[in-house]
GULUM-59820 format. One record per residue (C-alpha): chain; x negated, z negated, y; residue in one letter. Coordinates in pm, 1 decimal. Each point is the difference from the previous one (the first is absolute). Example, Ala and Ser with C-alpha at 12.3 -4.5 7.8 and 13.67 -1.06 7.14 Angstrom:
<nodes>
<node "A", <-1230.0, -780.0, -450.0>, "a">
<node "A", <-137.0, 66.0, 344.0>, "s">
</nodes>
This chain:
<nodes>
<node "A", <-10987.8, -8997.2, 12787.4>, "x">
<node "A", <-337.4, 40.0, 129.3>, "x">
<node "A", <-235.9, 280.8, -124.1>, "x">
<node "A", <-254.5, -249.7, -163.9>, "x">
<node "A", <262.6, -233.3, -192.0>, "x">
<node "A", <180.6, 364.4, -76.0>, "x">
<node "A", <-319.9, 76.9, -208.7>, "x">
<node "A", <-42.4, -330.7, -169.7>, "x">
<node "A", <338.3, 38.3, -174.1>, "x">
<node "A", <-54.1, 323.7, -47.8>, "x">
<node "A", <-289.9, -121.3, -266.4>, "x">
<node "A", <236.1, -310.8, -87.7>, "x">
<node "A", <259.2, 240.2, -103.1>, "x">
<node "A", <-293.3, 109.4, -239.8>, "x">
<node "A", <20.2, -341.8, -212.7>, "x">
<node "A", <356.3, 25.0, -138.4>, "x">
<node "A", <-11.6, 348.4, -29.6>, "x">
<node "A", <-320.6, -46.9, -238.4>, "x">
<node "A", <118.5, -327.0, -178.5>, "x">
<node "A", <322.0, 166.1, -82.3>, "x">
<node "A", <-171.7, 250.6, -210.3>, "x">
<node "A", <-50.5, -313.6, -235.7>, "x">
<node "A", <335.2, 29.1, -152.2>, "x">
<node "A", <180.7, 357.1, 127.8>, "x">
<node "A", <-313.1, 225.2, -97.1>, "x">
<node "A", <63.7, -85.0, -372.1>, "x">
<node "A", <301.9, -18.2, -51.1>, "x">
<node "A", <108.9, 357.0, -36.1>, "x">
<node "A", <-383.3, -28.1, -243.0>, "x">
<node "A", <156.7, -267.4, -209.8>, "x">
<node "A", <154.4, 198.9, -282.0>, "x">
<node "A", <-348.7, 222.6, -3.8>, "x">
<node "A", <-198.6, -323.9, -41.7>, "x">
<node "A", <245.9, -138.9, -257.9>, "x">
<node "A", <-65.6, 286.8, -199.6>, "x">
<node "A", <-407.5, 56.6, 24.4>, "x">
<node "A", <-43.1, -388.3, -94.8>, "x">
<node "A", <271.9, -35.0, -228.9>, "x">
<node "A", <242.4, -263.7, 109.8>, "x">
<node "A", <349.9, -118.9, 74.0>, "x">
<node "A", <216.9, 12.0, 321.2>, "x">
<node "A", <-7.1, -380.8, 23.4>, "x">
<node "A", <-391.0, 7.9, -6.6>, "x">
<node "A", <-25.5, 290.9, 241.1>, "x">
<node "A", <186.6, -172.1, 206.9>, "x">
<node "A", <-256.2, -323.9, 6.9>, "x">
<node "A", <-232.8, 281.2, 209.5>, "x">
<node "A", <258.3, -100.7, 290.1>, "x">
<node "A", <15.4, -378.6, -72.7>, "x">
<node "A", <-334.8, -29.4, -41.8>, "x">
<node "A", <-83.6, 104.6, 319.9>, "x">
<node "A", <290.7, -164.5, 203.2>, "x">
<node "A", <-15.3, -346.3, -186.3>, "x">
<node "A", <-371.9, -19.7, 131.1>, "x">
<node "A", <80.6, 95.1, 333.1>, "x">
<node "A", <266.0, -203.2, 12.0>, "x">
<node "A", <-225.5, -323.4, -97.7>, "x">
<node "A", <-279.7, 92.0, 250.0>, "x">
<node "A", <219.2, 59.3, 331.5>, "x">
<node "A", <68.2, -335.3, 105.9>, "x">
<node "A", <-373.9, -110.1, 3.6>, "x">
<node "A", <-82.8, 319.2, 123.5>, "x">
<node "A", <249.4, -151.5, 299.9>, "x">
<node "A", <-136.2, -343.4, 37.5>, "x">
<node "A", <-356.3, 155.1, 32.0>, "x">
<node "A", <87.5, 295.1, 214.1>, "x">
<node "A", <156.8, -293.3, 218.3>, "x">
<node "A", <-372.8, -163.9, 11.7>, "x">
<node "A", <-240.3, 309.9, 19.9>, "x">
<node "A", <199.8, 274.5, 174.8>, "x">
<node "A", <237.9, 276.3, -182.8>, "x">
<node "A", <-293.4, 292.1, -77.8>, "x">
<node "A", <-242.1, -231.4, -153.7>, "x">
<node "A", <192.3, 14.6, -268.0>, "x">
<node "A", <226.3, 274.2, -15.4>, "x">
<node "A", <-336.4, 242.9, 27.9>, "x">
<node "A", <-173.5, -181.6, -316.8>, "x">
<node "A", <331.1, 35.2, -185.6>, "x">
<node "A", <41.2, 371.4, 44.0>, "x">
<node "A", <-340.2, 31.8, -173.8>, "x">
<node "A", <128.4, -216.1, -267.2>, "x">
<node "A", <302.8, 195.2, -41.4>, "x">
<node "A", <-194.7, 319.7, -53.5>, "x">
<node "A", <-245.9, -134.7, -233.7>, "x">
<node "A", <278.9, -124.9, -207.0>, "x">
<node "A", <118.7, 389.9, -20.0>, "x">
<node "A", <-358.0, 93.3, -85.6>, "x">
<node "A", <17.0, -264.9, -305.4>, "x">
<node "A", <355.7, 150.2, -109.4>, "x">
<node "A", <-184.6, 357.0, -55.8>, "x">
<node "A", <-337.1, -84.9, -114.0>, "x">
<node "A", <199.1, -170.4, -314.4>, "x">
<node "A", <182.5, 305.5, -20.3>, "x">
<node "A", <-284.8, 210.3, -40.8>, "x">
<node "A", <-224.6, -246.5, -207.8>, "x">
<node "A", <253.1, -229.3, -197.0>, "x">
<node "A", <117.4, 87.7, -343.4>, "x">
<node "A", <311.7, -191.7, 72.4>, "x">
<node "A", <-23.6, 10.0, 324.7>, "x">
<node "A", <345.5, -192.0, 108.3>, "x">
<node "A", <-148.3, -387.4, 43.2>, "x">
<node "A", <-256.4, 191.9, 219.9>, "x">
<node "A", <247.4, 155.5, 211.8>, "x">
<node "A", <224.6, -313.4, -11.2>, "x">
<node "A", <-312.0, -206.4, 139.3>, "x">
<node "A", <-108.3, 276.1, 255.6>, "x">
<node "A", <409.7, -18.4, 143.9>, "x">
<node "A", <-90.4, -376.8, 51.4>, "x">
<node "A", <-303.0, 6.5, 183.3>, "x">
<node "A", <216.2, 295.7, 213.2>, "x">
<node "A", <287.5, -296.1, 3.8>, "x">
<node "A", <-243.8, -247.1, 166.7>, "x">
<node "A", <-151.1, 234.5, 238.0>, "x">
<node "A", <360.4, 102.3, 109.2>, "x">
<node "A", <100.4, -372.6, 59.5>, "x">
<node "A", <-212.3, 19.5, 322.5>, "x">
<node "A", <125.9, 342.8, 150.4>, "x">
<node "A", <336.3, 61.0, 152.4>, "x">
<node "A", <119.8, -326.1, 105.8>, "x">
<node "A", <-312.1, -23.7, 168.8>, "x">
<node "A", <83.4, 293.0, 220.4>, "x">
<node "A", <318.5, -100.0, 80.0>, "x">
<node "A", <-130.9, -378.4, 110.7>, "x">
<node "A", <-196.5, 249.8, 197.6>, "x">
<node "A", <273.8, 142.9, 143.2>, "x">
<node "A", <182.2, -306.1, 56.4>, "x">
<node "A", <-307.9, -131.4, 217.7>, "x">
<node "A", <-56.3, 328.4, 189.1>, "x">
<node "A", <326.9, 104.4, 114.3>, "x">
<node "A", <265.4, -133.2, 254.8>, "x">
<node "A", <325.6, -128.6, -220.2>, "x">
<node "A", <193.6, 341.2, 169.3>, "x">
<node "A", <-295.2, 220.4, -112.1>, "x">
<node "A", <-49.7, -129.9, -353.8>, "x">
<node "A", <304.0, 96.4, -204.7>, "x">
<node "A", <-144.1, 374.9, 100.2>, "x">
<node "A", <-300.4, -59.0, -78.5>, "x">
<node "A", <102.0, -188.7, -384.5>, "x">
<node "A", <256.9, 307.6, -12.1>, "x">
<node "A", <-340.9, 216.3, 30.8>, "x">
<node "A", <-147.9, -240.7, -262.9>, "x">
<node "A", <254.9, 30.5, -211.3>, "x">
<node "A", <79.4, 389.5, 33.7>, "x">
<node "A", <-400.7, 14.3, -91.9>, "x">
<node "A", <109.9, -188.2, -293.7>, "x">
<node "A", <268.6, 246.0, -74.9>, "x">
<node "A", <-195.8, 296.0, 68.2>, "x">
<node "A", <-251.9, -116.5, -255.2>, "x">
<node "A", <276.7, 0.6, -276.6>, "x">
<node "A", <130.5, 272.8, 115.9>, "x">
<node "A", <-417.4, 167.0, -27.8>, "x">
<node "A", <-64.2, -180.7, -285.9>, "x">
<node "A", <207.5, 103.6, -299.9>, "x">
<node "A", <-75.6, 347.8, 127.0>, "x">
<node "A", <-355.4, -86.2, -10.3>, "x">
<node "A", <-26.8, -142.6, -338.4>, "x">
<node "A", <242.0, 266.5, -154.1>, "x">
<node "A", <-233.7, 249.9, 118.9>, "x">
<node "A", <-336.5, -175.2, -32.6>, "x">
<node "A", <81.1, -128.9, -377.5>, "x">
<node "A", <50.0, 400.0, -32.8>, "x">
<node "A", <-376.2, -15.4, -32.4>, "x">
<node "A", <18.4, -239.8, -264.4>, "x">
<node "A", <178.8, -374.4, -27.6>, "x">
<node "A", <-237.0, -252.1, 94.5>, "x">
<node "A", <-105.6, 205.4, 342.1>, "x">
<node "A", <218.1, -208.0, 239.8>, "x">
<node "A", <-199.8, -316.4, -93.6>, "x">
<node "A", <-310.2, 125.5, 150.2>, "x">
<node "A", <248.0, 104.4, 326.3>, "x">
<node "A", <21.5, -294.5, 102.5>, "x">
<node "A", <-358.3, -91.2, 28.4>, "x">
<node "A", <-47.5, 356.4, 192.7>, "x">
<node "A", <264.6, -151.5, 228.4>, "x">
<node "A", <-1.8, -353.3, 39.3>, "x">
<node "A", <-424.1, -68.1, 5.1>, "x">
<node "A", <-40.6, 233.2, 283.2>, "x">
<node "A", <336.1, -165.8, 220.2>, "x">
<node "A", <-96.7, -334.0, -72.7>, "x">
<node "A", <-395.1, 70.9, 242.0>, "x">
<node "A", <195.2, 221.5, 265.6>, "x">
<node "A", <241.2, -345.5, 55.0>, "x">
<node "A", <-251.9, -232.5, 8.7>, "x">
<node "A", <-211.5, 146.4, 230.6>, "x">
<node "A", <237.9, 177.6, 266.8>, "x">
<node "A", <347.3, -239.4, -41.4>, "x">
<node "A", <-43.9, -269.1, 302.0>, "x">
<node "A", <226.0, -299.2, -21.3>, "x">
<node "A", <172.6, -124.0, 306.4>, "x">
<node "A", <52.7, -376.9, -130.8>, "x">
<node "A", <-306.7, -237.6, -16.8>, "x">
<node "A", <-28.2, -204.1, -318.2>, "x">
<node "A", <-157.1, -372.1, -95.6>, "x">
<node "A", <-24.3, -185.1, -323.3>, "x">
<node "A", <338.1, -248.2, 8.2>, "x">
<node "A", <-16.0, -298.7, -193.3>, "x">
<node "A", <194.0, 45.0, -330.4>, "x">
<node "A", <241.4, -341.0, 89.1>, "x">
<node "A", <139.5, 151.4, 358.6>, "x">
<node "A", <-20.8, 362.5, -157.2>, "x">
<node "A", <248.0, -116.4, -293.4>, "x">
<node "A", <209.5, -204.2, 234.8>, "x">
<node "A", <54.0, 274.8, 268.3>, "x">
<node "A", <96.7, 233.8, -278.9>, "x">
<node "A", <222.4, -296.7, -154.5>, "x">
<node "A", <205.0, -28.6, 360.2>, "x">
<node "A", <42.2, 399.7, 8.2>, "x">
<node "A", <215.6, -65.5, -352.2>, "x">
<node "A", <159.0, -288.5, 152.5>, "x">
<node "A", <188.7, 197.2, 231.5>, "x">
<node "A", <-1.0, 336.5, -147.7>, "x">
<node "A", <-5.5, -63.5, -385.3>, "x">
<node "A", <373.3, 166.3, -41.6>, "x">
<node "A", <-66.9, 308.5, 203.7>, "x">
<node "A", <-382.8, 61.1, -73.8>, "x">
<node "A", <104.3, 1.1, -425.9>, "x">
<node "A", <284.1, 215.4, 89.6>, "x">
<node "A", <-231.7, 235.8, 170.6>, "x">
<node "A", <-241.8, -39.7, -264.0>, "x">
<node "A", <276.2, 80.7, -268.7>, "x">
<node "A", <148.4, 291.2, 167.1>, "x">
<node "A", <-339.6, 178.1, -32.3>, "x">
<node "A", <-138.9, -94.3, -326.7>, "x">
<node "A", <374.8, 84.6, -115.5>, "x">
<node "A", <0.7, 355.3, 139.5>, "x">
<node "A", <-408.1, 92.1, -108.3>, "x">
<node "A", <136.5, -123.3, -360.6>, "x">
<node "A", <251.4, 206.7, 11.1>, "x">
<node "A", <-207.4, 269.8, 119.5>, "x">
<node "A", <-289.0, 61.0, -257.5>, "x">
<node "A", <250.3, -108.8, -292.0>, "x">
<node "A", <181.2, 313.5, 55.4>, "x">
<node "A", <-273.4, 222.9, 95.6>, "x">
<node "A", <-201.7, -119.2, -366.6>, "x">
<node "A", <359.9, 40.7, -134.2>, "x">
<node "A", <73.9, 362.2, 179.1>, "x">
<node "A", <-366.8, 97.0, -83.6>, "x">
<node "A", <77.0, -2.1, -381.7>, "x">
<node "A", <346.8, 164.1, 50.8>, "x">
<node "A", <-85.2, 216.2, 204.1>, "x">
<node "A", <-294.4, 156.5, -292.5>, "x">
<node "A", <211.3, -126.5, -291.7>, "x">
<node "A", <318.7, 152.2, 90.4>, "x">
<node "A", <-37.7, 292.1, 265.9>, "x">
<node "A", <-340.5, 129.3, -117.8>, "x">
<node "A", <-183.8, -109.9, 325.2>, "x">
<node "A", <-408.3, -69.4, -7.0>, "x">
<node "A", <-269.9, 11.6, 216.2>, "x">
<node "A", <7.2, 139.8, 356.7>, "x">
<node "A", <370.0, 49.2, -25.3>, "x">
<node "A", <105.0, -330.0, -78.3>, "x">
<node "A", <-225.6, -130.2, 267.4>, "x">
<node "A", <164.8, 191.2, 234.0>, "x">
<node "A", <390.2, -137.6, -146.2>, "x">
<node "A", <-123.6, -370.2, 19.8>, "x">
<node "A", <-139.8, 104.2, 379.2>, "x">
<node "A", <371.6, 72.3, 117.5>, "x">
<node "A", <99.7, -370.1, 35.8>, "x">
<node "A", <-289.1, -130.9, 96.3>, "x">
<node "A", <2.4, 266.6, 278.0>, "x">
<node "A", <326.6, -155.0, 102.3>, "x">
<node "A", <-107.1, -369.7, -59.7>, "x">
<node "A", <-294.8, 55.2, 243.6>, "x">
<node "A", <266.1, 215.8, 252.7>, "x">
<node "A", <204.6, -293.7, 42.8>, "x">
<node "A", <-260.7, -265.1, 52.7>, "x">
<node "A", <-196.0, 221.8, 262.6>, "x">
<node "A", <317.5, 60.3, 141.9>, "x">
<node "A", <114.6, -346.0, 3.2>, "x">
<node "A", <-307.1, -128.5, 184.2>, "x">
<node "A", <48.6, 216.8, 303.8>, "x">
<node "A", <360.7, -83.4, -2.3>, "x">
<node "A", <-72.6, -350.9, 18.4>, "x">
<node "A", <-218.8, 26.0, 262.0>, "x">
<node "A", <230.6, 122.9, 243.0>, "x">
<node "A", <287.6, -251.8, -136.8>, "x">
<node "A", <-278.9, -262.2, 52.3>, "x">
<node "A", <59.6, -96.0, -362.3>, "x">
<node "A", <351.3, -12.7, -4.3>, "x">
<node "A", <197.2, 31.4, -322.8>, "x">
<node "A", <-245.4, -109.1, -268.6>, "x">
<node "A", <234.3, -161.1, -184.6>, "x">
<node "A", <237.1, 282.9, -11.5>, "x">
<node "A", <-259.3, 220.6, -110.4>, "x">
<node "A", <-133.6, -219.0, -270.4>, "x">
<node "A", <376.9, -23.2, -105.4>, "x">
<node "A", <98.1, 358.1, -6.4>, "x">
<node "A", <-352.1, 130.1, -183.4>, "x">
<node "A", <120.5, -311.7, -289.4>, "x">
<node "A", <359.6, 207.3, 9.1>, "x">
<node "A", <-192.0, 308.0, -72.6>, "x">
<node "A", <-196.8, -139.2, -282.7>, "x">
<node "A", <267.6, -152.8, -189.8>, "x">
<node "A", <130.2, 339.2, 56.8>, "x">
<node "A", <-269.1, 177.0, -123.7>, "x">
<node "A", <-55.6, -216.4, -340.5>, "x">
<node "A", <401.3, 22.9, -49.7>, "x">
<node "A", <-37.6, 423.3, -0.2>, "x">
<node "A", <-319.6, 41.9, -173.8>, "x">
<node "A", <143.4, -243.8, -316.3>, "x">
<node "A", <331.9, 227.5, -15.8>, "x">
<node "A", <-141.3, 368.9, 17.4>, "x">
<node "A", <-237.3, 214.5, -206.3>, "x">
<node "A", <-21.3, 360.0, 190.3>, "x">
<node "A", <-257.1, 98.5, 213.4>, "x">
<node "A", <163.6, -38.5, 347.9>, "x">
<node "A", <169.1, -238.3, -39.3>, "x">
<node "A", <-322.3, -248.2, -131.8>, "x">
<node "A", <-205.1, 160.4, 329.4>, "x">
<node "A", <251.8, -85.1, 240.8>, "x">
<node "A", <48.5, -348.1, -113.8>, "x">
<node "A", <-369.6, -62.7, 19.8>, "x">
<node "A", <-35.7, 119.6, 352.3>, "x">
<node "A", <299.3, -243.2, 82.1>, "x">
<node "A", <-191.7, -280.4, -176.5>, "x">
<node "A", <-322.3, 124.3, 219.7>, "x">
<node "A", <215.0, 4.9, 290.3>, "x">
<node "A", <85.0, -381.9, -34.2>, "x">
<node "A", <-354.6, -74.7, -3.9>, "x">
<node "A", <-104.3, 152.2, 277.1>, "x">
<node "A", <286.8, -165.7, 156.2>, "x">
<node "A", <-86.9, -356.8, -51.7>, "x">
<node "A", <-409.9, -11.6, -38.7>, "x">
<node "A", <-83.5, 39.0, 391.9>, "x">
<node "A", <284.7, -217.6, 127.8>, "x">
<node "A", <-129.1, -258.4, -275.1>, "x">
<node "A", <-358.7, 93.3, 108.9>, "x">
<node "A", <75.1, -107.8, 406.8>, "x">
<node "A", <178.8, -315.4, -127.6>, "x">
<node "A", <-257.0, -128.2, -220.8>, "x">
<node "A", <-308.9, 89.1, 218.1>, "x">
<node "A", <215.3, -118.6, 313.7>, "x">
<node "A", <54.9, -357.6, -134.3>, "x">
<node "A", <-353.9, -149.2, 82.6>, "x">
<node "A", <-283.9, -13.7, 191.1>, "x">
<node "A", <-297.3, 193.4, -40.8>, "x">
<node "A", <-171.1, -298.0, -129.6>, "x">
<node "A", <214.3, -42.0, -336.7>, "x">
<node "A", <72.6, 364.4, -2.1>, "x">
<node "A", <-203.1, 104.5, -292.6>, "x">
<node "A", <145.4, -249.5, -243.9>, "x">
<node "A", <356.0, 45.7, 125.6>, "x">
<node "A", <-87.4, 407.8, -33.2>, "x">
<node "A", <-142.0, -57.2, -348.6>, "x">
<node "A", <239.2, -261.9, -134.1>, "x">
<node "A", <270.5, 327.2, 70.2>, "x">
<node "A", <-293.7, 252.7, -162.4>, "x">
<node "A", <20.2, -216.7, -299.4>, "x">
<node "A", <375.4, 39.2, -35.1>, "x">
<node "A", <-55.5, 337.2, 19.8>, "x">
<node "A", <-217.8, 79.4, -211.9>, "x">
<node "A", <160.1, -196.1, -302.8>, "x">
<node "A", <316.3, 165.9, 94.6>, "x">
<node "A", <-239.7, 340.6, -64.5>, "x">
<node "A", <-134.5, -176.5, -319.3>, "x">
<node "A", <303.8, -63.5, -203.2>, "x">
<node "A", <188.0, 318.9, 113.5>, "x">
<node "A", <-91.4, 264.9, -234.1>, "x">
<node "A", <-69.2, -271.6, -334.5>, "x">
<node "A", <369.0, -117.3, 62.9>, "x">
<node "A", <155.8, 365.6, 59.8>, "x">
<node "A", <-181.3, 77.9, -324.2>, "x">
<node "A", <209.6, -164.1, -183.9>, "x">
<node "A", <221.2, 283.8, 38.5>, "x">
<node "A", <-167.5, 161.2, -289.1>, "x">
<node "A", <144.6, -278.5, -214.7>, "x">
<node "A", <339.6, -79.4, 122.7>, "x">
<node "A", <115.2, 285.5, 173.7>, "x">
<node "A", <-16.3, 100.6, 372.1>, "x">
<node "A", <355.1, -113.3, 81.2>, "x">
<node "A", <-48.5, -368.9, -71.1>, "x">
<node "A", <-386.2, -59.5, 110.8>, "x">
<node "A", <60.4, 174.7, 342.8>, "x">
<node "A", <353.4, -168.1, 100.1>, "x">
<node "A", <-159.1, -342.7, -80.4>, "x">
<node "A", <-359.2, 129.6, 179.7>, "x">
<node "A", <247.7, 103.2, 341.4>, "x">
<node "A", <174.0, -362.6, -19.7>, "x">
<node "A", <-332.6, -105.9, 136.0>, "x">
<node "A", <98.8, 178.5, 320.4>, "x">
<node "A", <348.6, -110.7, -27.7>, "x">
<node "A", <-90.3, -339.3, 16.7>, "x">
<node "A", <-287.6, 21.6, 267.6>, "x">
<node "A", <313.6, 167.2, 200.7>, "x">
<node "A", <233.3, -330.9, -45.1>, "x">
<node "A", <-274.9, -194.0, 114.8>, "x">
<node "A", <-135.0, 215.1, 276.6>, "x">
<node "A", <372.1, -23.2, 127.2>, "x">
<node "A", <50.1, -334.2, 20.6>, "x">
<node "A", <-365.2, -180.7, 49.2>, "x">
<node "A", <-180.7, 328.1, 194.4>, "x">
<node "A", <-33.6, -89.2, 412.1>, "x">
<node "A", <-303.3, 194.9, 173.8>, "x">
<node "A", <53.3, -163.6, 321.2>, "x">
<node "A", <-103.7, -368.4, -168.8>, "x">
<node "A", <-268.3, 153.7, -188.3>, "x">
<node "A", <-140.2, 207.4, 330.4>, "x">
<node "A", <42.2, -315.5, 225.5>, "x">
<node "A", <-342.3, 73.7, 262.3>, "x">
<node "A", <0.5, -408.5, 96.9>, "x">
<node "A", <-8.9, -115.5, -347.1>, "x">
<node "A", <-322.2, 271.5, -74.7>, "x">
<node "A", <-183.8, -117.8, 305.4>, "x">
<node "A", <-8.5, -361.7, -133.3>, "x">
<node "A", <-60.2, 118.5, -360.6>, "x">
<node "A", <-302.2, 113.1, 210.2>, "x">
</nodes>
């Protein structure tokens, strides 16, 4: 990797780390904010859904237009979005009477900035590096993901210390600031022109002609694992305070453990599949769906302290098993002309996976956690069946077929 394109994802790396902050900084802040403006669990969780439903509506066009204009002429603007949308959240925490619509409305605008963010940098990715160099470089991507929920619910445990609504103005400190360094010093490799919307639709149509069954599967795998993901962190969170007496800083530093190992295994995983010149995807996918299933199956049957922790990290394990192997497949399957939208259509999935996570884990606090997380973890069970049967990289990865997507 030269020294130059060695920088630029250096400040790539900066985009997921800083969008991830959207969800993972609050959630350990959740039962704080519940408190201070008076609501339920279901409506705390909306914080989440409100910003991931947004997101999840904005990515695709964020796609098609980052497919006309270039990648950082839109991912730069929507950085800025995404921190004035954290700079809304607080004011109405500060100025509000009932400040919760406020917030709810400032976690949209932060939804609709985030649509334009990290799928962007991994189309970036996808156009930069050589197919052998880019599963390191998304496993960097990715680990930068990890390591900002692994920073993050440290960060807002400890910054809510100062009082609740702090971590809303965070993420205009962060994002505002990001969003000028990458549009100013990122350079793109891959030259852009306006397509006309009839061959734009129908190259993207003939990529789902021939790789509809593995590209959803792909798709699935992830959404299905980032679900599973923040529905038992929001779930842990309130455990975690509820029923072992842990707040602030030290229950940022619990939730950190497997998200530590999430991010482990995906930076891992990239450099692994570098030298096995993406070898074993499937497998990999496969064996991190095991672990979830795994994961759900422990945390619904046990109650200690221990015991809950360990199955977590073994759910956080799975993830970081199957999001850069899904990451190389799905930025992989096209050329660098329908990229973005391919990218995007996956970011969507992702994000709605994010959305309804916590809202349907919450449902714990109704029916019990036996029954809501067995039925949350079939999810994972059944994106395993499928993954076994309709899952082959080497169709989806085919290099002739991209070049006359091209």
């Amino acid at each position: 990797m030269k020294k130059s394109t060695g920088i630029q994802l250096a400040l790539l790396c900066l985009v997921p780390f800083i969008m991830v902050l959207g969800n993972s900084m609050l959630i350990p802040v959740l039962p704080a904010i519940k408190e201070a403006v008076g609501i339920n669990q279901f409506q705390v969780g909306l914080f989440i859904t409100a910003f991931s439903i947004p997101a999840g509506l904005v990515i695709p066009f964020a796609g098609m237009l980052s497919d006309q204009i270039g990648r950082k002429k839109v991912m730069a603007p929507a950085l800025i979005i995404y921190g004035i949308g954290g700079i809304v959240a607080g004011l109405s925490s500060i100025l509000l009477k009932n400040p919760y619509w406020g917030i709810l409305a400032g976690r949209i605008i932060q939804g609709v900035g985030a649509g334009g963010t990290y799928q962007l940098a991994m189309a970036i990715v996808g156009d930069t590096f050589s197919s052998e160099e880019r599963s390191k470089a998304l496993g960097l991507l990715e680990a930068s993901n990890g390591l900002g929920k692994v920073v993050s619910p440290i960060l807002g445990a400890s910054i809510a210390m100062i009082i609740w609504y702090f971590p809303f103005f965070a993420y205009g400190i962060l994002a505002i600031p990001v969003g000028i360094i990458l549009y100013f010093f990122v350079k793109e490799k891959a030259e852009f022109k306006k397509q006309s919307l009839q061959n734009y639709i129908s190259a993207v149509k003939a990529i789902f002609d021939k790789k509809a069954a593995g590209l959803f599967t792909s798709f699935f795998a992830g959404m299905t694992a980032l679900f599973s993901l923040f529905g038992i962190l929001s779930l842990y969170s309130d455990i975690l305070e509820m029923n072992f007496d842990a707040v602030g800083f030290k229950k940022g530093l619990i939730i950190a453990g497997p998200v530590l190992v999430m991010a482990s295994f995906s930076y891992a995983l990239g450099i692994l599949l570098e030298k096995r010149k993406n070898k074993g995807l499937k497998i990999f996918i496969l064996a991190g769906l095991i672990l979830i299933v795994s994961g759900h199956i422990q945390f619904s049957l046990v109650k200690e302290f221990w015991p809950l922790f360990f199955s977590v990290l073994i759910l956080g394990a799975g993830v970081g098993l199957i999001m850069t192997p899904v990451n190389a497949l799905v930025t992989g399957s096209c050329s660098v002309q329908r990229r973005g939208i391919i990218t995007c259509i996956y970011g969507s999935l992702r994000f709605f996976g994010v959305a309804v996570g916590p809202p349907i884990y919450a449902f714990s606090e109704r029916y019990g956690i036996l029954p809501v997380v067995l039925a949350a973890g079939s999810l994972s069970l059944i994106a395993l069946i499928i993954a076994m049967f309709l899952l082959v990289p080497e169709k989806i990865l085919s290099d002739k077929e991209n070049k006359k997507e091209g």
